[in-house]
C-alpha positions in Angstrom: 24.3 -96.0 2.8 26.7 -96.4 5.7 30.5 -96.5 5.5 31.8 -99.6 7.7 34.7 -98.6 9.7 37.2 -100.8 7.6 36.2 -99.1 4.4 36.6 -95.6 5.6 39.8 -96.5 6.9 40.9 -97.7 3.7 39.9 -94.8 2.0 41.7 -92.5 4.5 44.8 -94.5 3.5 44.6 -94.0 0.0 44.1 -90.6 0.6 46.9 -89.9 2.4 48.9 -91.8 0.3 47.8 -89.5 -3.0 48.5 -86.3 -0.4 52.2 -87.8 0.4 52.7 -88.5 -3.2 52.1 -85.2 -4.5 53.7 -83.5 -2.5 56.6 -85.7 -2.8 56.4 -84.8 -6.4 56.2 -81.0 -5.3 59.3 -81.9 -3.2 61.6 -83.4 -6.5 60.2 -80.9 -9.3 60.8 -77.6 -7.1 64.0 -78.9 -4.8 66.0 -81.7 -6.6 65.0 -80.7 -10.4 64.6 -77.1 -10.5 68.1 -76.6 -12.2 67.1 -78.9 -14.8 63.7 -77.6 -15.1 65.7 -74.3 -15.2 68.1 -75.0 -18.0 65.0 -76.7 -20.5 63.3 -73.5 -19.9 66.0 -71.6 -21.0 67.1 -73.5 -23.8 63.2 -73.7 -25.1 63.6 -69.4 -24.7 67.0 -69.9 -26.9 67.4 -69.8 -30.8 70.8 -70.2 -32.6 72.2 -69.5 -35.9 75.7 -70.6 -36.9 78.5 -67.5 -36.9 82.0 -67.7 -37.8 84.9 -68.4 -35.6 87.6 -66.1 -34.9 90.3 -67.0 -36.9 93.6 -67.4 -35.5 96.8 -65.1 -36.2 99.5 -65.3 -38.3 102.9 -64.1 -37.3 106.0 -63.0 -38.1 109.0 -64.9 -36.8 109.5 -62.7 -33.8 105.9 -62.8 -33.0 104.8 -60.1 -34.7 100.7 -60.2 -36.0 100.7 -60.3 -39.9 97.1 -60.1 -39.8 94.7 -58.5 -37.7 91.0 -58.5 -36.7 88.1 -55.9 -37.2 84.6 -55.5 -36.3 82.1 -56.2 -39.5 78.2 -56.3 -38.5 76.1 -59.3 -40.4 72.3 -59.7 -39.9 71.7 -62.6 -38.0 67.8 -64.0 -39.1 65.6 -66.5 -36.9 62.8 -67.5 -40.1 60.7 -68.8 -37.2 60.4 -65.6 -35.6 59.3 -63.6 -38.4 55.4 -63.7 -38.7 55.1 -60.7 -41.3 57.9 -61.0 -43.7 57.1 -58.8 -45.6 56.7 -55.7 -43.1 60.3 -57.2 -41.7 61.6 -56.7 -45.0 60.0 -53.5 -45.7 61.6 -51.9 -42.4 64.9 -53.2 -43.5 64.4 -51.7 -46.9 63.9 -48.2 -44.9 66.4 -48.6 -42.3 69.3 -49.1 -45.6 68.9 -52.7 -46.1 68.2 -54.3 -49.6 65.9 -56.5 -48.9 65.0 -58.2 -52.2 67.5 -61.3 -52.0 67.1 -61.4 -48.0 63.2 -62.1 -49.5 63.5 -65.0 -51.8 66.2 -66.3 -49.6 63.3 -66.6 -46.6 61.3 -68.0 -49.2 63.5 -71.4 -48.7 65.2 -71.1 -46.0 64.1 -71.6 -42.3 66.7 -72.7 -40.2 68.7 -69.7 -38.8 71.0 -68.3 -41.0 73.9 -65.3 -40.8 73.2 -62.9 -44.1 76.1 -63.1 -46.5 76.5 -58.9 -46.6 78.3 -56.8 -44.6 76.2 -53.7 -42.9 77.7 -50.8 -41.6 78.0 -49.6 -37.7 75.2 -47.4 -38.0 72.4 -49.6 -39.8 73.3 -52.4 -37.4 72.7 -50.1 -35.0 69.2 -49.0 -36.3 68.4 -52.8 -36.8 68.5 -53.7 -33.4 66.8 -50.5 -32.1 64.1 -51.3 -34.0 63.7 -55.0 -32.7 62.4 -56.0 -35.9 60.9 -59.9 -35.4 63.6 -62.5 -36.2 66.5 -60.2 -37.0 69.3 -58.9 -34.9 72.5 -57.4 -36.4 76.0 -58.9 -34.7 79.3 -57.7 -35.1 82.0 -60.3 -35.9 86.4 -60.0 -35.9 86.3 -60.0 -39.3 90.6 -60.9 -41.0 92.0 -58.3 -42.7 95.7 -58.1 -43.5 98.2 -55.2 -42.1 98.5 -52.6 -45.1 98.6 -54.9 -47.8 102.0 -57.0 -46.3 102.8 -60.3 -47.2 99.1 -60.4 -49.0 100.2 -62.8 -51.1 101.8 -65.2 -49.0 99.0 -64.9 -46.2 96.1 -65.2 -48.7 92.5 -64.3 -48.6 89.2 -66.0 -47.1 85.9 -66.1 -48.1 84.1 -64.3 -46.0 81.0 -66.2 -46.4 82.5 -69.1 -44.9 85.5 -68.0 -43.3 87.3 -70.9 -44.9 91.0 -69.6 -46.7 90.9 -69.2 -50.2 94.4 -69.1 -51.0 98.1 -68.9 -49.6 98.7 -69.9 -46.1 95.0 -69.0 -45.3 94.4 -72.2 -47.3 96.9 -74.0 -46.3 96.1 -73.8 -43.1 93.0 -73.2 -42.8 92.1 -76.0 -40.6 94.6 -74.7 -37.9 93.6 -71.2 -38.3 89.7 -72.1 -38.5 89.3 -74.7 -35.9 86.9 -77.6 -35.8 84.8 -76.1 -33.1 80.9 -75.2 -34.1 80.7 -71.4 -33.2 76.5 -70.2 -32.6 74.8 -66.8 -32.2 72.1 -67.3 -29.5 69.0 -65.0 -28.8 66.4 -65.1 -26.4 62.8 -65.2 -27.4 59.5 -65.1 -24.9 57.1 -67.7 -25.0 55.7 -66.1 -28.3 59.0 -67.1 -29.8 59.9 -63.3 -30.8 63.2 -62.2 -29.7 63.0 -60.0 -26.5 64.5 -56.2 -27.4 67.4 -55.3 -25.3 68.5 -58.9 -24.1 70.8 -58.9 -26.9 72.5 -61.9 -28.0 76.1 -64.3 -27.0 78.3 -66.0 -28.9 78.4 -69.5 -27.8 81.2 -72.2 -28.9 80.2 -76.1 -28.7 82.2 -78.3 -26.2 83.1 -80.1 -28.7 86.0 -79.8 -31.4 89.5 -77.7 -32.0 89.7 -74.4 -31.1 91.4 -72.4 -33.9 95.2 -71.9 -33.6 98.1 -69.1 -34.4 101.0 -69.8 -36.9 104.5 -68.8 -36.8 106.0 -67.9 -40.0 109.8 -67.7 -40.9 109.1 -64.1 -42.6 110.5 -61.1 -41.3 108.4 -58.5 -40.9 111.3 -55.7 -40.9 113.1 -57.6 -43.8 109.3 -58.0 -45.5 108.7 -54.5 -45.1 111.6 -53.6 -46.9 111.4 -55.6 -49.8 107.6 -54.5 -50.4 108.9 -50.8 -50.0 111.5 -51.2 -52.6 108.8 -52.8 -55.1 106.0 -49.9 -54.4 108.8 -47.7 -55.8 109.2 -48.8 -59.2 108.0 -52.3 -60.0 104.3 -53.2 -61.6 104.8 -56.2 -62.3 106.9 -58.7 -60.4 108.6 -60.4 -57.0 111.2 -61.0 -54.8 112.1 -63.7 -52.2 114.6 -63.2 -49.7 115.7 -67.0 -48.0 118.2 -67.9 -45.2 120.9 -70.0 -47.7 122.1 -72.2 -44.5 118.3 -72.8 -43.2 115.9 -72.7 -45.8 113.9 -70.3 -44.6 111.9 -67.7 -46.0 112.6 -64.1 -44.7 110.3 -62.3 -47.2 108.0 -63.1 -50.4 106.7 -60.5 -52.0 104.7 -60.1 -55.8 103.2 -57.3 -57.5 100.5 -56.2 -58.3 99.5 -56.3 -54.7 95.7 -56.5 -53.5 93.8 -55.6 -50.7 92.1 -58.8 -48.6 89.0 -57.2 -47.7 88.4 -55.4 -51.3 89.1 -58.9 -53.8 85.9 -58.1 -56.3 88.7 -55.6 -57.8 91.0 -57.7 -58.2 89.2 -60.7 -59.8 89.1 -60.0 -63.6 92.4 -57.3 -63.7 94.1 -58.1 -66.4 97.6 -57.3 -64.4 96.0 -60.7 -62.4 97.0 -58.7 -59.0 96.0 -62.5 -56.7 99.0 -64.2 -58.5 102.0 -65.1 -56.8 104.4 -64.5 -59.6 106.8 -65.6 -56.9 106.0 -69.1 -56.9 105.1 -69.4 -61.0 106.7 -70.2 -64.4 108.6 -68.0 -66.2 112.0 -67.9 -68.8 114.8 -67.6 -66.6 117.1 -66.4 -69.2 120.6 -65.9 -68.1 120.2 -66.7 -64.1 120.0 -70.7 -65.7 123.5 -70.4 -66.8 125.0 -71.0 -63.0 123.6 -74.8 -63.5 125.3 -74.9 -67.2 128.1 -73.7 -65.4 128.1 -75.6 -61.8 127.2 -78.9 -63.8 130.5 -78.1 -66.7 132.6 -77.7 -63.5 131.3 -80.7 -61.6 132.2 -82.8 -65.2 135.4 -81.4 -64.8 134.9 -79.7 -68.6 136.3 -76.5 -67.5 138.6 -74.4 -65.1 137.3 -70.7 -63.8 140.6 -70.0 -65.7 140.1 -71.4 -68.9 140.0 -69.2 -72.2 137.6 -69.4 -75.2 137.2 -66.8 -77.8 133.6 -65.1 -77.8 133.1 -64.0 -81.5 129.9 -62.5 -80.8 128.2 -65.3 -82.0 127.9 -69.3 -82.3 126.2 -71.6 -85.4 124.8 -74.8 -84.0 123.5 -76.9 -87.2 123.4 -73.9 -89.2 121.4 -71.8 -86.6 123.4 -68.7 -85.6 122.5 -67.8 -81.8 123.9 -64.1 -81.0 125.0 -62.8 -78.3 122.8 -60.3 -76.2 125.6 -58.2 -76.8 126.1 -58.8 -80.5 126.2 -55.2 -81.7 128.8 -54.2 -79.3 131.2 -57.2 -81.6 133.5 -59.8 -80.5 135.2 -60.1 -76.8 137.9 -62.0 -78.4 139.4 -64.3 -75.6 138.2 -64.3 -72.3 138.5 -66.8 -69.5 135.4 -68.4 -68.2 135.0 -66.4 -65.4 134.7 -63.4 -67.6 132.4 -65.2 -69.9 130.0 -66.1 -66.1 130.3 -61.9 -65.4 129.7 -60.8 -69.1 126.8 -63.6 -69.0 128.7 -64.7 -73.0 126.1 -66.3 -75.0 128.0 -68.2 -77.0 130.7 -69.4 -74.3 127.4 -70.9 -72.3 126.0 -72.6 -75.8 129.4 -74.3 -76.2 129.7 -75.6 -72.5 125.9 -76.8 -72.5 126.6 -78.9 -75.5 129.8 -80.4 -74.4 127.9 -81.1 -71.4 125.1 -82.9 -73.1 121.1 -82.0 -72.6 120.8 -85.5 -70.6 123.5 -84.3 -67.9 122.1 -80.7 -67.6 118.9 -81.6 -67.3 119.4 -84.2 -64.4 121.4 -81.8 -63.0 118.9 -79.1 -63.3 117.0 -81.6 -61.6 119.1 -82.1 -58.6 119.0 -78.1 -58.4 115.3 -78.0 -58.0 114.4 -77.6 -61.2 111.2 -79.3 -62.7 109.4 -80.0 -59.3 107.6 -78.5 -56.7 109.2 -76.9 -53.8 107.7 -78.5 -50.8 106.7 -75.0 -49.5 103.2 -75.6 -49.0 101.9 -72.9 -51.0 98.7 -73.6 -53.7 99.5 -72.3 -56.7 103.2 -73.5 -56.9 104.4 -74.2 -60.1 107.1 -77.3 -60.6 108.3 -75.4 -64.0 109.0 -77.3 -67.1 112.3 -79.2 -68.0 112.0 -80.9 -71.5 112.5 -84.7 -71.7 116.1 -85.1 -72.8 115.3 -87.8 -75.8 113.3 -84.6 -77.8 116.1 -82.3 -77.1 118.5 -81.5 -80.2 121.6 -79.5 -80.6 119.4 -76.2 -81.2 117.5 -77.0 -78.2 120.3 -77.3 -76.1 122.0 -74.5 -77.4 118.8 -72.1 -76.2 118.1 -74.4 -73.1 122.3 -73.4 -72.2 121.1 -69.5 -72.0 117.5 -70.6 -70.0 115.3 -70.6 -73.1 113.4 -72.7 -74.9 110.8 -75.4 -73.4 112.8 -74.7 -69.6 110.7 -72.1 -67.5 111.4 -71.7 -63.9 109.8 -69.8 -60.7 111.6 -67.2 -58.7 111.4 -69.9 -56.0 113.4 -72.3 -57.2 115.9 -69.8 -58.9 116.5 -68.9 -55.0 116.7 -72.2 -54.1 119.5 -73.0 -56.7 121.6 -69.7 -55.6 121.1 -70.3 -51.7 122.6 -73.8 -52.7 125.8 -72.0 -54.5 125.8 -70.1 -51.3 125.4 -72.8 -48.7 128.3 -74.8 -49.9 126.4 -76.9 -52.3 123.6 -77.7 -49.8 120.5 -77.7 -50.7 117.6 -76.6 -48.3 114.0 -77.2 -48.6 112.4 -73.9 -48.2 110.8 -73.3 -45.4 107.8 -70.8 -45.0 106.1 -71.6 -41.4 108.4 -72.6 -38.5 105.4 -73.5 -35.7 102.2 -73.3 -34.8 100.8 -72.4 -31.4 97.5 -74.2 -29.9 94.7 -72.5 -28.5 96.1 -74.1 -25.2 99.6 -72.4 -25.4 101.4 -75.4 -26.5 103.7 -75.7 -29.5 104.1 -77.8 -32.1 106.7 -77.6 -34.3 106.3 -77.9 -37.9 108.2 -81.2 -39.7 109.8 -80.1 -42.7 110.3 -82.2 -45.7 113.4 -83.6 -47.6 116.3 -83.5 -45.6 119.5 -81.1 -46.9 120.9 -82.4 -49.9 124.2 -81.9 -51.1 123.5 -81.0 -55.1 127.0 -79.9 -55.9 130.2 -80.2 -54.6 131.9 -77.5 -51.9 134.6 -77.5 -54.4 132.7 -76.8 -57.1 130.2 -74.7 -55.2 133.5 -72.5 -54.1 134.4 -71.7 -57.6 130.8 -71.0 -58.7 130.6 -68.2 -55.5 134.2 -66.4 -56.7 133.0 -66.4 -60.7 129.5 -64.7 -59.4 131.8 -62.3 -57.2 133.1 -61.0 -60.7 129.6 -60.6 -61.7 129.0 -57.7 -59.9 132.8 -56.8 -59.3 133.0 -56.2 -63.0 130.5 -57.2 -65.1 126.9 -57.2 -66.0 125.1 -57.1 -62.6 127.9 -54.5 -61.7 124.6 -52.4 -60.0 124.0 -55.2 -57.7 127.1 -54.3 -55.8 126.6 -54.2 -52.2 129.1 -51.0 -50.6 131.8 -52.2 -48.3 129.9 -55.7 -47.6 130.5 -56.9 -51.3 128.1 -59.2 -53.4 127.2 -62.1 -55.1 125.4 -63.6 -58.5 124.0 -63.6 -61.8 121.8 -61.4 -64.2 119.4 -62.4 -66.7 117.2 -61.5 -69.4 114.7 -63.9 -70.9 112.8 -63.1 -73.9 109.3 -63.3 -74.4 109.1 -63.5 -77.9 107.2 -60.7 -77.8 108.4 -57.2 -79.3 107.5 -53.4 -78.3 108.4 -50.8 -80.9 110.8 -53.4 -82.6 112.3 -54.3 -79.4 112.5 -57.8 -77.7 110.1 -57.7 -74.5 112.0 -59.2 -72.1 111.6 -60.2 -68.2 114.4 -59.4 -65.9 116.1 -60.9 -63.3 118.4 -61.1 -60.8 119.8 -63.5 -58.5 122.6 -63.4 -55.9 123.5 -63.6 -52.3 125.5 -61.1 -49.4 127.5 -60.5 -47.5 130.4 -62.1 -50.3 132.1 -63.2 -47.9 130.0 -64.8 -45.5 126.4 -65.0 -47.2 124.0 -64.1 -45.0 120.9 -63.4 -47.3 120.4 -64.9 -50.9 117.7 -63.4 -52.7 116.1 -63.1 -56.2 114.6 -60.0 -58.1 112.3 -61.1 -60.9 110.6 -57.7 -63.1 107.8 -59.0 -65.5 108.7 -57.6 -68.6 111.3 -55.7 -66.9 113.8 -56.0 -69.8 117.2 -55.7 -68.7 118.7 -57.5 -65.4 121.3 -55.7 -65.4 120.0 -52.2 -65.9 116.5 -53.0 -63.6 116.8 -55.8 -61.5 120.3 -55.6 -60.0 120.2 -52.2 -58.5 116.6 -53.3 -56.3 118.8 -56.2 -55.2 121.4 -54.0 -54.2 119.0 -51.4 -52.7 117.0 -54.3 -51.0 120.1 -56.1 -49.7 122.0 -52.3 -48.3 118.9 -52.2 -46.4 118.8 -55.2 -44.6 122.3 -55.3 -44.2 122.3 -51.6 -42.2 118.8 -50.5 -41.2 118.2 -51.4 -37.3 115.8 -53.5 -36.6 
């Protein structure tokens, strides 16, 4: 049948049109969306698994790394990918994998996952030459700390999850860690196997924090020294050397030490190596008598030059307490500031219960006793200070010597000496200064309670000259710094625990230098160390002689 001209030129226009509009089609897809096209293509060719993010650094005051960075390999898996588990697993098995748990983990798992288990160089090596299906081996900065420094004030991670554990890894962790998601991405070809020898890239989301760097107020020359010092002859123990005027925190150290990247030894030692014996309870023993003393002084109870008669001993409610130097027999009359260097038992019983146990206890108080520092660091202890109301005349006689229901950490024990030092001030100590953003900016860190003035300069004067003649003369005679002079107060608190018939007992010693003008106050605390004068003071003198005349 015949076309009429109208209908064939309707169809020629409908033609045309379908011509124009395909190739106008053409025209967008290959011109104006190709990019787009582009990128879905590549992201349908991409597969991701979540990897850690580089931590950020922790440094020293001067800018000095405290930790530091290595390469660890992790397998990387794609479930998706892998169509014959169990010949995957059986090449890992042969190329020094164990595969077992990697199994039964596949089992459940499909989403893309980084293995929990560290490999060696050379198997992650072998892995990706053998472009198994689904599994690619990526080497990641893995922290680890410098030699051991500082361990216990930086902490440990888990390295499963890169999140801190403990110390100022913890702490900090979400400054350190970041909020930004980090992914492993590999390319696969339109089989959805990964293609050998593209490789992989880390890729970090737009989105979220980038991890930051920290600024401690520690030393690393200064924390160096004090660490070196305790590797020489202390198992069990810690020191903290603080800025009396600032606060700050110029070293912490504790021992046992651990290693970061080895913790599984570490975890059930009996000698508990991952506790910061700087920042827990213990007896103070003797160190406690500066607050008997600085709170009898502030009473106006006593003159540095008043006299008592030490007979060796004192009966409180028929209780005889002894001094530590009982055998030796009676001083006879001395004047307080002798009874403060030869640390006189019963001298200190006597003041403590003119003083009353309500008074020494708020004033142990006002020292920074029974309370958390403010430092930031988990694990603090606040120590114990009994409720006055269930303290007797007994209990106040032992809680005058730091016995009894009062324990204390190192911590604060620094605290109350950088006080005595500071002129009665009181600083809140101070353990990270700043912290730099991943941009370059800096934000400083807002410290806590203000400065508090605890005890009176007068007062504060008189205790600094009567812990002069502690190490001028008396029992922490060792802690005598040459030509610079020192500062403080020895101790030795009993465990009630014996060795051979003898009292175990822990050791400490507190004090500050330069005398004149104290620079550095520091405390020395041995874990069943036994005498402070005989163990603790001379470290303190040998940390302090150091600091005082090594170069930076």
């Amino acid at each position: 049948m015949a076309f009429s001209v109208s209908r064939l030129r309707k169809l020629f226009f409908i033609v045309t049109i379908g011509v124009f509009a395909i190739f106008g089609r053409l025209f967008f897809l290959q011109v104006i969306e190709t990019d787009k096209l582009s990128i879905r293509a590549l992201e349908s060719r991409i597969v991701e698994a979540p990897a850690n993010s580089i931590r950020g650094d922790i440094l020293d005051r001067n800018g000095l790394p405290l930790t530091g960075t290595v390469g660890q390999s992790y397998l990387f898996v794609f479930p998706a990918q892998i169509y014959h588990l169990q010949k995957v697993c059986s090449n890992l098995v042969d190329l020094g994998v164990d595969s077992v748990e990697l199994r039964e983990t596949l089992a459940t798992v499909k989403q893309p996952f980084k293995w929990k288990y560290a490999i060696d160089q050379q198997t992650a090596n072998k892995i990706n030459e053998a472009a198994l299906p689904g599994v690619i081996a990526v080497t990641e900065k893995k922290r680890y700390s410098l030699n051991g420094l500082a361990a216990h004030v930086l902490g440990y991670i888990n390295a499963a999850d890169n999140q801190g554990v403990s110390g100022l890894e913890a702490s900090f962790d979400s400054i350190l860690r970041g909020h930004q998601t980090t992914y492993i991405a590999a390319m696969v070809d339109a089989g959805q196997r990964i293609i050998p020898g593209l490789g992989y890239k880390r890729i970090h989301a737009s989105e979220g924090r980038r991890p930051g760097n920290i600024v401690l107020t520690i030393d690393k020359r200064i924390q160096t020294i004090v660490e070196s010092v305790l590797d020489q002859s202390v198992s069990k123990g810690a020191v903290i050397i603080m800025n009396p005027v600032t606060g700050e925190i110029l070293a912490m150290a504790s021992r046992p030490n651990f290693d970061a990247d080895h913790l599984e030894l570490y975890l059930n030692h009996q000698s508990a190596p991952l506790l910061n014996r700087a920042i827990v309870n213990y007896q103070p023993g003797s160190v406690f008598k500066l607050a008997v003393a600085a709170a009898a002084l502030e009473q106006q109870l006593v003159k540095p030059q008043d006299t008592f008669f030490d007979n060796g001993y004192i009966e409180v409610n028929s209780i005889r307490f002894r001094g530590w130097d009982y055998e030796k027999g009676a001083r006879g009359k001395i004047t307080f500031t002798e009874a403060m260097a030869y640390s006189s038992n019963p001298v200190f019983i006597e003041l403590g219960l003119k003083v009353g146990a309500k008074n020494l206890l708020s004033y142990a108080r006002k020292l920074g006793f029974g309370q958390l520092s403010g430092i930031g660091l988990q694990g603090e202890a606040g120590g114990t200070l009994p409720d006055a109301a269930a303290v007797f005349s007994a209990d106040l006689a032992n809680l005058s010597i730091g016995q009894g229901t009062l324990e204390a950490s190192p911590l604060q024990v620094v605290g109350m000496v950088s006080a005595i030092a500071n002129g009665g001030i009181l600083r809140q100590p101070v353990l990270v200064s700043r912290l730099i953003n991943h941009d370059g900016s800096i934000t400083v860190v807002p410290q806590g309670r203000p400065p508090q003035q605890v005890m009176s300069a007068p007062v504060a004067a008189q205790m600094r000259e009567m812990m002069k003649a502690v190490t001028e003369y008396g029992t922490g005679a060792a802690a005598q710094v040459e030509k610079l002079g020192s500062a403080g107060k020895t101790g030795s608190a009993e465990t009630g625990r014996l060795s051979q018939g003898k009292s175990i007992n822990h050791a400490w010693f507190a004090g500050f230098a330069p005398a004149a003008n104290p620079k550095f106050a520091a405390v020395v605390f041995i874990e069943e160390g036994m005498s402070g004068g005989d163990i603790a003071a001379p470290l303190f003198r040998e940390i302090m002689e150091r600091i005082l005349t090594q170069q930076p």
